[in-house]
C-alpha positions as CSV (number, residue, x, y, z in Angstrom):
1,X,94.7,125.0,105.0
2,X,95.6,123.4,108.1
3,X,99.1,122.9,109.4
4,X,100.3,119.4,109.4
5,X,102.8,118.7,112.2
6,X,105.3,115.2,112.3
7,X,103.5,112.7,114.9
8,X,105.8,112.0,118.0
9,X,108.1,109.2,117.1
10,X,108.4,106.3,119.4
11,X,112.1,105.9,120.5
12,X,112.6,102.1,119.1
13,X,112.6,103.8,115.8
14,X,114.8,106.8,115.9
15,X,118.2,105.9,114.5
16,X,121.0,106.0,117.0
17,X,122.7,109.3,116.5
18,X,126.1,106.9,116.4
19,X,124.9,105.1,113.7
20,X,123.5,108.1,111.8
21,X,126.7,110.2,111.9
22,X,128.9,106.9,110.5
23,X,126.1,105.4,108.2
24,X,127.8,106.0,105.1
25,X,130.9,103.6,106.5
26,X,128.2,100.8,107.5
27,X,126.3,101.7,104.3
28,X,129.8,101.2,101.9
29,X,130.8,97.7,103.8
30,X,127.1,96.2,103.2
31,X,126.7,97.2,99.8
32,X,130.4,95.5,99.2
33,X,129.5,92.2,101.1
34,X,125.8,92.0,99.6
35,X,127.1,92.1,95.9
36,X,129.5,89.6,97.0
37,X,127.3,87.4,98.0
38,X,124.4,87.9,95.6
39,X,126.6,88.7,92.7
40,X,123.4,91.0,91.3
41,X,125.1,91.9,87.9
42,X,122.3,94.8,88.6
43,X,125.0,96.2,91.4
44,X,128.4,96.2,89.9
45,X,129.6,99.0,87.4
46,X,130.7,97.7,83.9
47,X,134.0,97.0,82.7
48,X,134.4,100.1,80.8
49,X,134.8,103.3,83.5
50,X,131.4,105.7,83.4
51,X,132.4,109.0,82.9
52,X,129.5,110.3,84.9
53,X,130.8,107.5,87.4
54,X,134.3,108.9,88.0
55,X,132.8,112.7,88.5
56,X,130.4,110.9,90.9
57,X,132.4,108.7,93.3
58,X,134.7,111.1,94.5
59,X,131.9,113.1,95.4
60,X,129.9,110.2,97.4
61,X,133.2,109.6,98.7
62,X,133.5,113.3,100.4
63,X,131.3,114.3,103.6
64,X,128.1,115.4,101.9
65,X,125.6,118.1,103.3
66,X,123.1,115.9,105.1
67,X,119.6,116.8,105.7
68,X,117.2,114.3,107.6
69,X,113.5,115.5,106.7
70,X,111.9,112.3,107.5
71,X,111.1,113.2,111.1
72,X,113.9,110.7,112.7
73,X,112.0,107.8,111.5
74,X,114.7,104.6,110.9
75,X,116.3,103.7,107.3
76,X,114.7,101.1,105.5
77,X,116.8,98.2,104.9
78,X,119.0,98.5,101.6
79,X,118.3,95.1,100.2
80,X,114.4,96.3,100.8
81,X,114.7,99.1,99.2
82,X,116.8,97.7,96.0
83,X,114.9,94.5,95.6
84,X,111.0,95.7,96.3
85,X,110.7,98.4,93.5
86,X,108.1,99.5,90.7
87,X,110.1,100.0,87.5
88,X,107.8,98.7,84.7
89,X,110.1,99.2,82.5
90,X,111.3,95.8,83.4
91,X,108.0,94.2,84.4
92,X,105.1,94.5,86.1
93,X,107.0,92.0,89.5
94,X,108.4,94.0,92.8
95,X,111.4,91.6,91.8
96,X,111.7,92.2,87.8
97,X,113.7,95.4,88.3
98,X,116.3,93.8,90.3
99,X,116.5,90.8,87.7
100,X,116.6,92.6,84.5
101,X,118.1,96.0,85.6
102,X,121.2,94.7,84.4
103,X,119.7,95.7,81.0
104,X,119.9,99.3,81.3
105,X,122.3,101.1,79.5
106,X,123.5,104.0,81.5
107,X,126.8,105.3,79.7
108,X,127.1,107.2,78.4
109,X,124.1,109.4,79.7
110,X,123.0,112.9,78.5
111,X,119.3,114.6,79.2
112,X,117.6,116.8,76.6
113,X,116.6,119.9,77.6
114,X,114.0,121.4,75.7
115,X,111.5,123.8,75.7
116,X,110.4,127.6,77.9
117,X,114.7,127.7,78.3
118,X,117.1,130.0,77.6
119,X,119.8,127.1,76.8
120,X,118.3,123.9,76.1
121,X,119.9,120.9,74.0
122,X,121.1,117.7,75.1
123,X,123.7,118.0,79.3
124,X,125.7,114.9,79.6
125,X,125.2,114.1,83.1
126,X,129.1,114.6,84.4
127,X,129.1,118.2,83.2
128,X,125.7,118.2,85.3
129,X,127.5,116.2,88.5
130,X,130.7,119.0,87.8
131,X,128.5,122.0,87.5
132,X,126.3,121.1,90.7
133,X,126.9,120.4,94.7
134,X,125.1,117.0,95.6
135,X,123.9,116.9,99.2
136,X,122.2,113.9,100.9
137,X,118.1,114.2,101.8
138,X,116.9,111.5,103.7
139,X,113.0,111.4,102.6
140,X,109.8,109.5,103.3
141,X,108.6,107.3,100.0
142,X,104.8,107.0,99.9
143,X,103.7,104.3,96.8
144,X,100.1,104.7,95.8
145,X,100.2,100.8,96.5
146,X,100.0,102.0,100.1
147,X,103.0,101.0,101.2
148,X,106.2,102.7,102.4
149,X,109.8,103.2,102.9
150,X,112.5,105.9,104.1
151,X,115.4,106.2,102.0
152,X,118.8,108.5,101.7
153,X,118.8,109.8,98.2
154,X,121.6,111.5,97.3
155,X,121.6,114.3,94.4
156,X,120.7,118.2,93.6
157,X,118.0,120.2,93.6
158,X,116.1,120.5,90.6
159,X,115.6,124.3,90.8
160,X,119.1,124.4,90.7
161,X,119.2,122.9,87.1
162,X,116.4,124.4,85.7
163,X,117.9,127.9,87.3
164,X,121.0,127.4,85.3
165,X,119.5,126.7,82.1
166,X,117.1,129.8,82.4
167,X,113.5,129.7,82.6
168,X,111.3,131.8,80.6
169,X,108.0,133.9,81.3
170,X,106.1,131.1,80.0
171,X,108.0,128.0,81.9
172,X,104.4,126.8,83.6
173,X,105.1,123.2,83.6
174,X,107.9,120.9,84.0
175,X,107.6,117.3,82.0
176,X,110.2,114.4,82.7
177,X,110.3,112.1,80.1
178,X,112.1,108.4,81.1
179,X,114.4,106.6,78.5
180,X,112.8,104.5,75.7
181,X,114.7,101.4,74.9
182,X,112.4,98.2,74.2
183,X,115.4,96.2,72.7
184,X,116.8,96.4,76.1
185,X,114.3,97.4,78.4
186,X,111.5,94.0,78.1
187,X,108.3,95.9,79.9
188,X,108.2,98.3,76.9
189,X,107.0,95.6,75.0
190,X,104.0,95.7,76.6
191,X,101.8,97.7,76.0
192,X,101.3,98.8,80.4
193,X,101.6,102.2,79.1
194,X,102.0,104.2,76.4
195,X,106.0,104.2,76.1
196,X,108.1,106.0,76.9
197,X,106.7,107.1,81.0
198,X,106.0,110.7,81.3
199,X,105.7,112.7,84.1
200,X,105.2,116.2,85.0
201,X,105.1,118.9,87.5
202,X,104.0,122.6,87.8
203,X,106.5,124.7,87.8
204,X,106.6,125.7,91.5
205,X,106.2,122.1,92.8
206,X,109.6,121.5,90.4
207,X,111.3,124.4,91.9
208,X,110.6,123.8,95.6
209,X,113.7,123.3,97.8
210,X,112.2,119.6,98.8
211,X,112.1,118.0,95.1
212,X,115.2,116.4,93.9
213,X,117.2,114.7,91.2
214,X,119.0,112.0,92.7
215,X,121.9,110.2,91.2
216,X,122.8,108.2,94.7
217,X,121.1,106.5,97.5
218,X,122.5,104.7,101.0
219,X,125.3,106.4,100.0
220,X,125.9,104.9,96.6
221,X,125.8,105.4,93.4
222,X,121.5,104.7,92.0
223,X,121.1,101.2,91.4
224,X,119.9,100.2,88.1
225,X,116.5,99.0,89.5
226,X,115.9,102.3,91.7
227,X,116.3,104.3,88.3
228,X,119.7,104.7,87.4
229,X,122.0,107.2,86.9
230,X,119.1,109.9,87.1
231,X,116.0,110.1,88.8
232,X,112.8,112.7,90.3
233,X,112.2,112.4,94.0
234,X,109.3,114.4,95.7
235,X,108.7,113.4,98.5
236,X,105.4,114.5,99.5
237,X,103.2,112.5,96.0
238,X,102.8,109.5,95.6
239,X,106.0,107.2,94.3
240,X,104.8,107.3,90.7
241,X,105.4,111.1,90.4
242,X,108.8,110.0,91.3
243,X,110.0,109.0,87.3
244,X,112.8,107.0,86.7
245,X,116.0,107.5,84.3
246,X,115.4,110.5,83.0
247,X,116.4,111.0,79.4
248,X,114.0,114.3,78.9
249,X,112.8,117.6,80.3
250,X,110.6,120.0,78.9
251,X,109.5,123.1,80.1
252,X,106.2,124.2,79.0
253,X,103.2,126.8,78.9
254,X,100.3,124.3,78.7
255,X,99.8,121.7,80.8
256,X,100.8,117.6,79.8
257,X,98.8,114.5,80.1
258,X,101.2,112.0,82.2
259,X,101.6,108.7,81.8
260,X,99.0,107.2,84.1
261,X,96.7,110.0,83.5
262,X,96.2,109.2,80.0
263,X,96.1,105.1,81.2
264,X,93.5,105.7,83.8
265,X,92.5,108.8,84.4
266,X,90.0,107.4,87.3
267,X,92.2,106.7,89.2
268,X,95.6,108.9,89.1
269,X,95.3,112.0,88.9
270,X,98.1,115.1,87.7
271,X,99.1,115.8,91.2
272,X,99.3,112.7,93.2
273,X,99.9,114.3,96.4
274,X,99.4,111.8,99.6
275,X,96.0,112.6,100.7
276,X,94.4,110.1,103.6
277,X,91.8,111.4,103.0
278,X,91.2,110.6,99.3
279,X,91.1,106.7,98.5
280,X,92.4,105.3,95.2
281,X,89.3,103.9,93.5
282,X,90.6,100.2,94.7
283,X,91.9,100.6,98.4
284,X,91.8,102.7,101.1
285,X,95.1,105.5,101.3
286,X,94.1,106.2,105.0
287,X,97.2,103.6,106.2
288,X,100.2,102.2,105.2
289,X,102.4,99.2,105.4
290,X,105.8,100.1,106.2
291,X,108.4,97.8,104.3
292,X,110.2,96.1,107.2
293,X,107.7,96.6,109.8
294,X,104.4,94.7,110.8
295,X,101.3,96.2,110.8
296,X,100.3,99.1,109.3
297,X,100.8,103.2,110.6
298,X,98.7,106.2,109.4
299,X,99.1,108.2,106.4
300,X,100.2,111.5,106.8
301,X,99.0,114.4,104.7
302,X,101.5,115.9,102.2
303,X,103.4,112.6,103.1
304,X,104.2,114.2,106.2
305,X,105.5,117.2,104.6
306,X,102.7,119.7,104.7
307,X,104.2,122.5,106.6
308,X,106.7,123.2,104.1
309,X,104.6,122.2,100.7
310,X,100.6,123.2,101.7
311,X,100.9,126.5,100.4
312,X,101.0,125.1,97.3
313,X,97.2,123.9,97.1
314,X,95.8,126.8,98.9
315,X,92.3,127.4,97.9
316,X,92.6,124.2,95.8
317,X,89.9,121.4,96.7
318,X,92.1,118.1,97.4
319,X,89.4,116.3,96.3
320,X,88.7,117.7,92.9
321,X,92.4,117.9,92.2
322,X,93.8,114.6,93.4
């Protein structure tokens, strides 16, 4: 399989190396003066103190380990990236999630671990912030909609929870499993999916350095509407592989049917890897539209990330096993 190499980025989009190194400051006064402003009851922490919250702001408070793997391209804008989101949970609008968000109850929080695991059974998420190092990863987001953003996630690896808990001989597959609430969350009312949304990786794509659980972003804490307090980044498939408020994980032997697999099999396939080459059924997935930018760039392969994931797919046919 070729080797896919970052295209040469044009200097009016490279983020001052001032501004990089004291983001988090600029990051911190914006996100204070926006909810101000906007008074987004999706943006403020509730009255009663998160436990989860208190392990995590001292840590988003500290100088994180920073690694920017989104070939110097500029930050999307936070209020893009907060108020244009898929979270059907909420609705099917790019604005539902930041209107009903608010909904969400996040505290307390705990996943289930269950499963191909030495120690499974349901991790509240501070004993997971206490037990873990979070580090900042700034990464490209590729939606299957064919648009795009670049955002600073903050969180851990996911090898490194699934390494604690102890993976068996037959851990093959990893599925995520979001938080089902319809009395609180309206979109699972609706019958968009078959509730609750399930993901799933294999098990090497889960335990590659690049795929995260994030539990911050822009250097706060996840926003409600970007899938607070817990959510799958990997960064080189399509956003959709990328679930939400995760409540479960499974590790298993045999392979799942996810969530959009079993809604339209056509059309999205297990592994959901950014391919220009292969078009969704609907629209071409050669090009993009950057959100905050005109026009439209090209897709990369992998999402940009092929030298470090390709190995993955060797001798697999991309077009067979989108």
């Amino acid at each position: 399989m070729p080797r896919y190499r970052y295209p040469v980025i044009p200097e009016s989009e490279v983020t001052p190396k001032a501004v990089f190194d004291n983001r988090r400051h600029f990051l911190r006064q914006g996100f204070a003066v926006g909810a101000a402003v906007m008074l987004a009851p999706s943006m403020f922490l509730t009255k009663n103190a998160h436990a989860w919250a208190d392990v995590l702001k001292p840590a988003l408070e500290s100088d994180l380990p920073s690694q920017e793997l989104a070939g110097g391209e500029a930050l999307t804008d936070f209020r893009d990236a907060t108020t244009y989101n898929n979270f059907y949970e909420f609705g099917t609008g790019k604005r539902d999630p930041e209107v009903f968000a608010h909904n969400l109850p996040v505290d307390p929080w705990s996943i289930t671990l269950e499963g191909e695991l030495d120690k499974t059974g349901a991790i509240p998420l501070e004993d997971i912030l206490k037990r873990h190092s979070l580090e900042e990863r700034i990464y490209r987001l590729r939606c299957v909609e064919a648009w795009s953003m670049v955002i600073p996630w903050i969180g851990i690896p996911l090898a490194d929870l699934l390494n604690h808990h102890g993976l068996t001989s037959r851990s093959k597959y990893v599925e995520f499993e979001s938080l089902y609430d319809p009395d609180n969350l309206r979109g699972q009312r609706r019958s968009i999916i078959d509730w609750p949304y399930r993901e799933a990786l294999r098990i090497d794509e889960a335990m590659h350095p690049l795929t995260l659980l994030a539990v911050g972003m822009y250097g706060e804490k996840m926003p409600n509407q970007n899938g607070a307090p817990i959510r799958l980044v990997v960064p080189w498939k399509y956003g959709f592989k990328s679930i939400k408020s995760i409540a479960k994980i499974r590790i298993l032997e045999e392979p799942p049917t996810t969530s959009w697999q079993a809604r339209n099999p056509e059309e999205y396939g297990f592994y959901a890897n950014v391919n220009p080459d292969v078009n969704h059924p609907r629209w071409s997935q050669a090009r993009e539209r950057r959100i905050g930018e005109s026009g439209r760039r090209e897709t990369l392969m992998f999402n940009g990330y092929g030298d470090e994931v390709a190995h993955l797919y060797k001798g697999m046919d991309l077009q067979k096993h989108y």
